[in-house]
Legacy VTK file of the C-alpha trace (Angstrom):
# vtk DataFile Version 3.0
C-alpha trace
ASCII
DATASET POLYDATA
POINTS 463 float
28.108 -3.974 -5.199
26.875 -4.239 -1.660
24.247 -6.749 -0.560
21.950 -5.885 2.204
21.140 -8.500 4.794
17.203 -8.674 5.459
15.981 -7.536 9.269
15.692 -9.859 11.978
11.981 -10.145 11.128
11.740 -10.422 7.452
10.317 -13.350 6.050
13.698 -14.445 4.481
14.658 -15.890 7.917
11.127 -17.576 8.586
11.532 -19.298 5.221
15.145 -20.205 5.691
14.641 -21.788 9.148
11.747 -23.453 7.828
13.370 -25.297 4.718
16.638 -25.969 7.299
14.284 -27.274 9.771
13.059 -29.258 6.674
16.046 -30.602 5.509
17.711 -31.595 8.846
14.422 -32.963 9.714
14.910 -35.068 6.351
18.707 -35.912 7.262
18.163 -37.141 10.496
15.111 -39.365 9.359
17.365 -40.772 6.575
19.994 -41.311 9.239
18.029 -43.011 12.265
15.616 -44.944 9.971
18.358 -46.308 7.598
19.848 -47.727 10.597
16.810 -49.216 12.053
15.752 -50.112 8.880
19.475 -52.001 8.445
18.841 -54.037 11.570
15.563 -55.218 10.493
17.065 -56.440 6.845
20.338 -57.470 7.508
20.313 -58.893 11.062
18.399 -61.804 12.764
15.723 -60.785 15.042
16.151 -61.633 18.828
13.376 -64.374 18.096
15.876 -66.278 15.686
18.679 -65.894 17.908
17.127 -67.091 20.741
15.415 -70.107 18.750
18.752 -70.846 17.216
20.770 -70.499 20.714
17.717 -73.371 22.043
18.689 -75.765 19.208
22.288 -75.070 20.147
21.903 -76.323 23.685
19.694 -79.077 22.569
22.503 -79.998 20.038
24.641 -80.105 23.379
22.678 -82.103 25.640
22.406 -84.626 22.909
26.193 -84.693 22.119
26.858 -84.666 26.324
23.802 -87.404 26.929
24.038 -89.701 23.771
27.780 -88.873 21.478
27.015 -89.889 18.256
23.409 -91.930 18.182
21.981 -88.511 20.925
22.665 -86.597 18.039
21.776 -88.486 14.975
17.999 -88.732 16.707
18.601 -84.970 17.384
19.541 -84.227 14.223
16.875 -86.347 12.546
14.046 -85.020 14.904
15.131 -81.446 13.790
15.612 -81.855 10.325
11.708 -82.788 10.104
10.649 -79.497 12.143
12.390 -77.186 10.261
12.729 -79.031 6.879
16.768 -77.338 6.081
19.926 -78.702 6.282
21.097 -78.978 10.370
24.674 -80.524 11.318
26.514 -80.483 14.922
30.603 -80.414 14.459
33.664 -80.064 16.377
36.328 -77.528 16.560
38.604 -79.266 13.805
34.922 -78.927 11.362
34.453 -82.981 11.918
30.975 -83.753 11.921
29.712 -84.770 15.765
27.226 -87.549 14.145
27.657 -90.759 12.769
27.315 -89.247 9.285
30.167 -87.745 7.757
30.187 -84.561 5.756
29.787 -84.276 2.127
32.399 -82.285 -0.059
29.805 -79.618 -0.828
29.094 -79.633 3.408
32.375 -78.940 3.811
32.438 -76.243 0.983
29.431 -74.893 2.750
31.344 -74.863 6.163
34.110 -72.562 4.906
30.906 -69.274 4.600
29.576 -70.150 7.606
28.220 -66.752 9.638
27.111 -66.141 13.345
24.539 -64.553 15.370
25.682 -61.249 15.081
26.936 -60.868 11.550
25.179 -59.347 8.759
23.063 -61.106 6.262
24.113 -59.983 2.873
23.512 -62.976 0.709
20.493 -64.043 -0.868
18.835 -66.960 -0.296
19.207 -68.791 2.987
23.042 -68.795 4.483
24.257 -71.284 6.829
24.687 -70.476 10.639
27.200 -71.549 13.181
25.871 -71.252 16.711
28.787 -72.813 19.955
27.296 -75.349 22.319
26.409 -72.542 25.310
27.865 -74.648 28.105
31.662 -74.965 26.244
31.864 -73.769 22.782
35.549 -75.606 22.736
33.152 -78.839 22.486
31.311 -78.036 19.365
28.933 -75.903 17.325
24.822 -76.270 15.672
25.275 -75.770 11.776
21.917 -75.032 10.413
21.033 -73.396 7.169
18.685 -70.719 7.997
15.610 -71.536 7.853
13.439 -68.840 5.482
10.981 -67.652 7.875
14.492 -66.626 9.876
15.691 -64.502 6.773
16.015 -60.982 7.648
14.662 -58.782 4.787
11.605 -60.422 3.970
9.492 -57.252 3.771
12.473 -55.085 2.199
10.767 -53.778 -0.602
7.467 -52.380 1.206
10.011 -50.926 4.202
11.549 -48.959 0.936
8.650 -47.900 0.053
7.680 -46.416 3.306
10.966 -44.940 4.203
12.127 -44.000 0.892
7.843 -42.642 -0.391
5.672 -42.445 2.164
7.450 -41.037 5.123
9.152 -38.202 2.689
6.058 -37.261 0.784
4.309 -37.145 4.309
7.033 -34.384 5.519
7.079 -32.694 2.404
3.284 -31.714 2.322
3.902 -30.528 6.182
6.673 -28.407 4.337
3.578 -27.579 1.826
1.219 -26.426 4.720
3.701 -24.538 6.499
4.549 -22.226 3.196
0.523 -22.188 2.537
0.238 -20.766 6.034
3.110 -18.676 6.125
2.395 -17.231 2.249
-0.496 -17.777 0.686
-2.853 -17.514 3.427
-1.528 -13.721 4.276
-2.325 -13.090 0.321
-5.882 -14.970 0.126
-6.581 -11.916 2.835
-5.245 -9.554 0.380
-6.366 -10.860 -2.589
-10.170 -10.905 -0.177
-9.726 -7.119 0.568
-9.092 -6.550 -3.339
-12.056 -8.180 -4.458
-14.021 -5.823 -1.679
-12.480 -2.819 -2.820
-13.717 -3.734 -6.631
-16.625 -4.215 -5.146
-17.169 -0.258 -3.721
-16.587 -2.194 -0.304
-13.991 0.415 1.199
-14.276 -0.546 5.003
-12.837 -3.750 4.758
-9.997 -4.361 6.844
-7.811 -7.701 7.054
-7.535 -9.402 10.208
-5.326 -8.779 13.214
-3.915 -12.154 12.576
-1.859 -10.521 8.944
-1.298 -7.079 10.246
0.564 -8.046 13.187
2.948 -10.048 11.534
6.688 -8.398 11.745
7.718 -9.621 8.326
7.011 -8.161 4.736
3.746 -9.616 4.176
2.706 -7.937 7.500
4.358 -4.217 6.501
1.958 -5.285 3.039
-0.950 -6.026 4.944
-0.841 -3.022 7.089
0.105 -0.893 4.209
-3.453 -2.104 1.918
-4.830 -1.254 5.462
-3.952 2.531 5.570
-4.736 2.704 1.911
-8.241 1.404 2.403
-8.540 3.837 5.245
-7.097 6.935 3.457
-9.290 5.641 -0.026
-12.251 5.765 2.203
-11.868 8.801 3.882
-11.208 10.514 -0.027
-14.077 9.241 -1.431
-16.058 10.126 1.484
-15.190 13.379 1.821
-15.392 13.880 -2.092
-19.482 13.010 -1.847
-19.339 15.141 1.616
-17.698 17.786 -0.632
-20.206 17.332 -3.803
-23.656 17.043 -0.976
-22.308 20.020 0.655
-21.049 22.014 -1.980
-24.284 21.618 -4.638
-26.188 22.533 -1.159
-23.930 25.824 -0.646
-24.609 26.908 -4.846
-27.812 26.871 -4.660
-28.380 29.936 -1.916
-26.680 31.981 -4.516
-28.327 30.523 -7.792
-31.791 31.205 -5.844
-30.435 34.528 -5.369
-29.638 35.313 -9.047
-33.059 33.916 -10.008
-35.141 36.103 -8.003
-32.923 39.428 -8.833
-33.319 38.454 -12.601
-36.977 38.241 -12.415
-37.075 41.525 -9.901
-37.763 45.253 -11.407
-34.466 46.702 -9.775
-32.268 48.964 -12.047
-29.663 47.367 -13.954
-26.877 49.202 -12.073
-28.440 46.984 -9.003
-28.830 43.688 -10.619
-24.669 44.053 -11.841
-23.793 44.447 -8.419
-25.905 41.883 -7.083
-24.736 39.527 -10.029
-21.173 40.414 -9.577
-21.485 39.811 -5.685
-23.225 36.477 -5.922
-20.604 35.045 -8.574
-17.549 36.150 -6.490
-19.113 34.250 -3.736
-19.233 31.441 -5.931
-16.184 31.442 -7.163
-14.739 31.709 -4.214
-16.680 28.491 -2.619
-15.401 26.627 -6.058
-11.932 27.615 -5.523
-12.007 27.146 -1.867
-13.391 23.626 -2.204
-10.936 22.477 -5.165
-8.357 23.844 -2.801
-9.311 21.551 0.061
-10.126 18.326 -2.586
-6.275 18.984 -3.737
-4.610 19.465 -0.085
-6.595 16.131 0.909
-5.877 14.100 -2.169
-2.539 15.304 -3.452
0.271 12.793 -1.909
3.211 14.344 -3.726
5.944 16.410 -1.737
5.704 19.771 -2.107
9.041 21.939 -2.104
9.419 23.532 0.624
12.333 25.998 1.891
12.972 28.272 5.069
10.613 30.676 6.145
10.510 33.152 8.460
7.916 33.554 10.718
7.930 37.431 11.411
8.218 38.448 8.084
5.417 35.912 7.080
3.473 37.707 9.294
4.224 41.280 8.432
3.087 40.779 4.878
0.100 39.138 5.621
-1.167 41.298 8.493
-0.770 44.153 6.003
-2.836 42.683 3.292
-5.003 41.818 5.875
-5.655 45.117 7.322
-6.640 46.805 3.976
-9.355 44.059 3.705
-10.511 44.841 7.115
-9.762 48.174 7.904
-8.376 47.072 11.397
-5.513 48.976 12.528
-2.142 46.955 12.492
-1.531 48.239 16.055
-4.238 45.586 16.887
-2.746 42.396 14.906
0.374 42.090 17.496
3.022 39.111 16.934
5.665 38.566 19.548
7.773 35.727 17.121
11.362 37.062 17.054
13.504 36.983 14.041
14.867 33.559 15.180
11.670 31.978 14.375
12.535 30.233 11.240
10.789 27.255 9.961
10.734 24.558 6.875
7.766 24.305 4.734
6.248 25.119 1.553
5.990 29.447 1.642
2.582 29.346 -0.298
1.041 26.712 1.355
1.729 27.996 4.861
0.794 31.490 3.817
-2.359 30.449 3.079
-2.837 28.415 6.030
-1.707 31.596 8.115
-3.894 33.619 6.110
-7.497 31.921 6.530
-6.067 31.236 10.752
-5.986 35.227 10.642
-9.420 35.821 8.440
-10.954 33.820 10.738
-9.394 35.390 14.081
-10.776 38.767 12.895
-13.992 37.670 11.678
-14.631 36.816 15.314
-13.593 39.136 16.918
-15.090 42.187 18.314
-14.475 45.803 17.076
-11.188 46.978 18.839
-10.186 43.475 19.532
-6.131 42.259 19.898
-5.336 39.365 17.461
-2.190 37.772 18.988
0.604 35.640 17.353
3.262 34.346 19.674
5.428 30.983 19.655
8.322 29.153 21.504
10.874 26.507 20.431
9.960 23.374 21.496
12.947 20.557 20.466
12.906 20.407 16.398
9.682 22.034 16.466
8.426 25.486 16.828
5.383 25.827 18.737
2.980 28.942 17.352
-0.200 30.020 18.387
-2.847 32.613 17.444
-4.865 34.056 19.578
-8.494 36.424 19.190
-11.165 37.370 21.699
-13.906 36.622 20.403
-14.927 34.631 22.821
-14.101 30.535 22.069
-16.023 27.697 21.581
-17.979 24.945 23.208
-15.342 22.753 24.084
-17.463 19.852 22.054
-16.928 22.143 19.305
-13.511 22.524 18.758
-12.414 19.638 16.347
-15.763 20.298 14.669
-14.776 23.847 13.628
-11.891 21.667 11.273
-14.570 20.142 9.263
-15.395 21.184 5.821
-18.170 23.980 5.723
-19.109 23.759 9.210
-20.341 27.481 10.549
-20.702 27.718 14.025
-22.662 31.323 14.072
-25.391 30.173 11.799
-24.447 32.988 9.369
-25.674 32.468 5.927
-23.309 31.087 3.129
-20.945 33.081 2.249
-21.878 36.076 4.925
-19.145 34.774 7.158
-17.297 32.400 5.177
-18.084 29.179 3.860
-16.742 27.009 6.854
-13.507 25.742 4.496
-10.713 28.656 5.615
-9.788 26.455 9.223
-10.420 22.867 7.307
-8.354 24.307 4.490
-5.384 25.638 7.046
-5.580 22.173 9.094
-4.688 20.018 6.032
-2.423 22.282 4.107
-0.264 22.406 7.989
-0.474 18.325 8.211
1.015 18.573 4.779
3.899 20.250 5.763
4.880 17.929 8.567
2.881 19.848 11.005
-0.365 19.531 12.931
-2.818 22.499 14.055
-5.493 22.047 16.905
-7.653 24.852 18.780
-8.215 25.002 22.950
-10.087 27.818 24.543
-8.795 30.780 26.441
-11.720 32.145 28.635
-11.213 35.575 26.374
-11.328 33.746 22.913
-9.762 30.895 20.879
-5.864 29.880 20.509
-5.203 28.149 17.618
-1.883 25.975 18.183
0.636 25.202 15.388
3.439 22.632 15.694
5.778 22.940 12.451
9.293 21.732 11.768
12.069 24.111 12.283
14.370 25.403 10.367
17.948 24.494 11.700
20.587 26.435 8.449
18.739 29.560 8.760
18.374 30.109 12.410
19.518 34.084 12.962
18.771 35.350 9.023
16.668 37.851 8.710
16.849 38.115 5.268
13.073 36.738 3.606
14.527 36.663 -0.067
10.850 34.855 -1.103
7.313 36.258 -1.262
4.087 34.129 -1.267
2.362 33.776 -4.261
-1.061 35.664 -4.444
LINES 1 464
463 0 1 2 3 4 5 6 7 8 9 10 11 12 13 14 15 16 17 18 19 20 21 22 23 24 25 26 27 28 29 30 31 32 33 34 35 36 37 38 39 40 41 42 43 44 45 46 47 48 49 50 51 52 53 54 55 56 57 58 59 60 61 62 63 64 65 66 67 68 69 70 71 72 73 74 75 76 77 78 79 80 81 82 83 84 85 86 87 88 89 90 91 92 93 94 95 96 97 98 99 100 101 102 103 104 105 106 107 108 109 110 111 112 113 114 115 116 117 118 119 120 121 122 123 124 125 126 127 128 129 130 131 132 133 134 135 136 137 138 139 140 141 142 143 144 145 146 147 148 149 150 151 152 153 154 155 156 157 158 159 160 161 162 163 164 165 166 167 168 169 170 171 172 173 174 175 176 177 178 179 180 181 182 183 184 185 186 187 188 189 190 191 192 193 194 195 196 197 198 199 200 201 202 203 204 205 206 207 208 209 210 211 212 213 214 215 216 217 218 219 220 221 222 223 224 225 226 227 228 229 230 231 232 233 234 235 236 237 238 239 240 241 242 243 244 245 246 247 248 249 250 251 252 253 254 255 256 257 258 259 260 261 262 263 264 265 266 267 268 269 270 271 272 273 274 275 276 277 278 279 280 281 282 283 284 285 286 287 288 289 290 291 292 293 294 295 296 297 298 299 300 301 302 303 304 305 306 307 308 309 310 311 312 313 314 315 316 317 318 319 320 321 322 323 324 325 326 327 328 329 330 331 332 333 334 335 336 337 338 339 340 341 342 343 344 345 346 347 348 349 350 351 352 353 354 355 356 357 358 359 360 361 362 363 364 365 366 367 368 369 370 371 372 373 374 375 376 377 378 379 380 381 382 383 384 385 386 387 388 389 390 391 392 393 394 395 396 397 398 399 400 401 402 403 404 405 406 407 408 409 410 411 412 413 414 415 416 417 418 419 420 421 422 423 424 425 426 427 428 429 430 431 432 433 434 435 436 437 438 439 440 441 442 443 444 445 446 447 448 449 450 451 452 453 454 455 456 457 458 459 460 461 462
């Protein structure tokens, strides 16, 4: 079973570097602290080293100045200041003083600790500091006096190092996962609540969609969705508006021919005329709700170009009457291409309708193409004359007519808007430019690599 490593900017990595981060952050704290905190509690401050190194050359002057009665007033003087147990003795652990030591000073002189040791034991230990001048000559005993303990704040120092300071880094662990996580998802959750609340042109910020992790790929897919969910709906209500608009030309039409004197043979026609209009707008603008809407793949499977067109100029000119010398394609066989067959012929199809339609009587419709990478590049051409150039994406919209012709007379303005999406479906894109003699309309659509040099077009479109 093989395990995938996230990319370089997923949002695995951001969280692991954050909780490392975290925890060496936590280690080195635990580290550096402990130790400071271990000279504070078990080691005299430099205050009660350098008081105790005084009393230990005051000891010495005394002993140098005085022997035995210098240090007895010493001693005595000493004794009253810091109200603990202070002795001065030689190297053999004879007391310097006229006052010999008791057994239990003597017991007390075998534990005795210096300057730089660590204080372990509770309560107040007893001290040996040497004379400065010759430590040879003797030491200060002293039992430590209590505001000399180390250690005296020990259990609010655990408190901070062990509570406070952790709990402090652990809610800047808290923010950075609220900033990193849930703040990307409030925005989501935001844009949610504004689609549930019909408002569809909400967008998140910059600040989520630019991120290179998942929550950003999320962010900027609810993006596209709000933009393609408010681009359906509002071309569903542009359909609806346009389309109740477009029935009721006809339904006027019917009225006034049923309430007219004309013979009946008249009135079938007219009725038959005016419903295959209608059905035909119906059709045509289901057809164009399903190619915007519908987001599953169609099949598709290689098609050849010059066979495409063959069939469909034929059917084509028994609608018109135009010749077929007229409808000219200069596509070799070679021009193969992938895509759905029905799909594109229908594209093709309302490209040609509406090539003819505009043209004039005797007119050359003209399909040509070139290979252009994994593309193949086709383009039909009419003369009828072009377009402003401000017109030419607006020809694309849904029931847009450009000659003022009434509905259904020349089309319902859904044949180019019809051919645009169904060739986006496919992979492809389809755009218009003018000529000076008429209008190209340009087709970019994958090719077909396995079929390349067939000529053999085992499928038909579906009528």
């Amino acid at each position: 079973m093989s395990c995938n490593l996230p990319g370089r900017h997923s949002l695995f990595w951001k969280l692991a570097c954050l909780l490392v981060a975290f925890c060496l952050l936590m280690i080195w704290l635990s580290w550096s602290w402990g130790r400071y905190m271990e000279q504070r509690n078990q080691f005299l401050s430099d205050g009660a080293r350098g008081t105790l190194t005084r009393y230990a050359a005051e000891a010495e002057q005394a002993w140098r100045q005085g022997q035995e009665s210098g240090v007895d007033s010493w001693l005595q003087a000493t004794r009253e200041r810091e109200a603990v147990w202070v002795g001065v003795i030689d190297g053999n652990l004879q007391s310097l003083s006229s006052q010999p030591l008791t057994d239990d000073e003597i017991r007390h002189l075998t534990f005795l600790r210096g300057l730089d040791w660590p204080i372990h034991k509770k309560g107040q230990p007893w001290m040996r500091v040497p004379f400065p001048g010759d430590p040879s000559d003797g030491s200060l005993v002293i039992e430590l006096p209590q505001r000399f303990v180390p250690g005296q704040y020990r259990v609010f120092w655990r408190v901070i190092t062990n509570g406070v300071i952790p709990g402090l880094f652990t809610l800047l662990l808290c923010v950075g996962l609220y900033r990193l996580l849930v703040v990307p998802l409030n925005h989501l959750r935001e844009q949610a609540n504004a689609w549930r609340a019909d408002q569809l042109n909400v967008r998140l910020s910059s600040s989520t969609t630019r991120r290179s992790d998942e929550l950003g790929e999320l962010g900027r897919a609810f993006d596209h969705m709000s933009e393609r969910l408010q681009n359906t709906v509002a071309l569903q209500q542009q359909l609806l508006r346009d389309l109740s608009h477009e029935l009721r030309t006809p339904l006027s039409r019917l009225r006034v021919a049923s309430e007219s004197e004309q013979g009946l043979e008249q009135l079938r026609e007219r009725i038959g005329r005016e419903v295959d209009g209608m059905q035909r707008l119906v059709e045509d603008t289901l057809q164009l709700a399903w190619l915007d809407t519908e987001r599953k793949r169609l099949p598709d499977e290689a098609i050849q170009i010059q066979a495409l067109w063959e069939m469909l100029t034929e059917n084509a000119c028994y609608e018109s009457g135009w010749p077929s010398a007229q409808l000219q394609c200069t596509v070799d066989a070679s021009c193969w291409v992938r895509g759905n067959l029905n799909t594109l012929a229908q594209a093709l199809e309302n490209i040609l309708r509406n090539a003819i339609r505009h043209s004039p009587d005797g007119g050359i419709v003209h399909l040509g193409g070139r290979r252009e990478g994994t593309f193949w590049h086709l383009w039909l051409e009419d003369q009828g004359g072009g377009v402003a150039e401000a017109d030419l994406e607006r020809i694309f919209l849904p029931f847009t007519r450009l000659d003022g012709s009434r509905p259904g007379d020349g089309g319902f303005g859904l044949g180019l808007s019809i051919a645009r999406n169904a060739v986006r479906r496919q992979g492809g894109r389809l755009w218009a430019q003018n000529t000076g003699a008429g209008l190209r309309l340009n087709m970019c659509l994958p090719a077909d690599f396995d079929s390349a040099g067939d000529d053999a077009f085992a499928s038909k479109p579906a009528r």
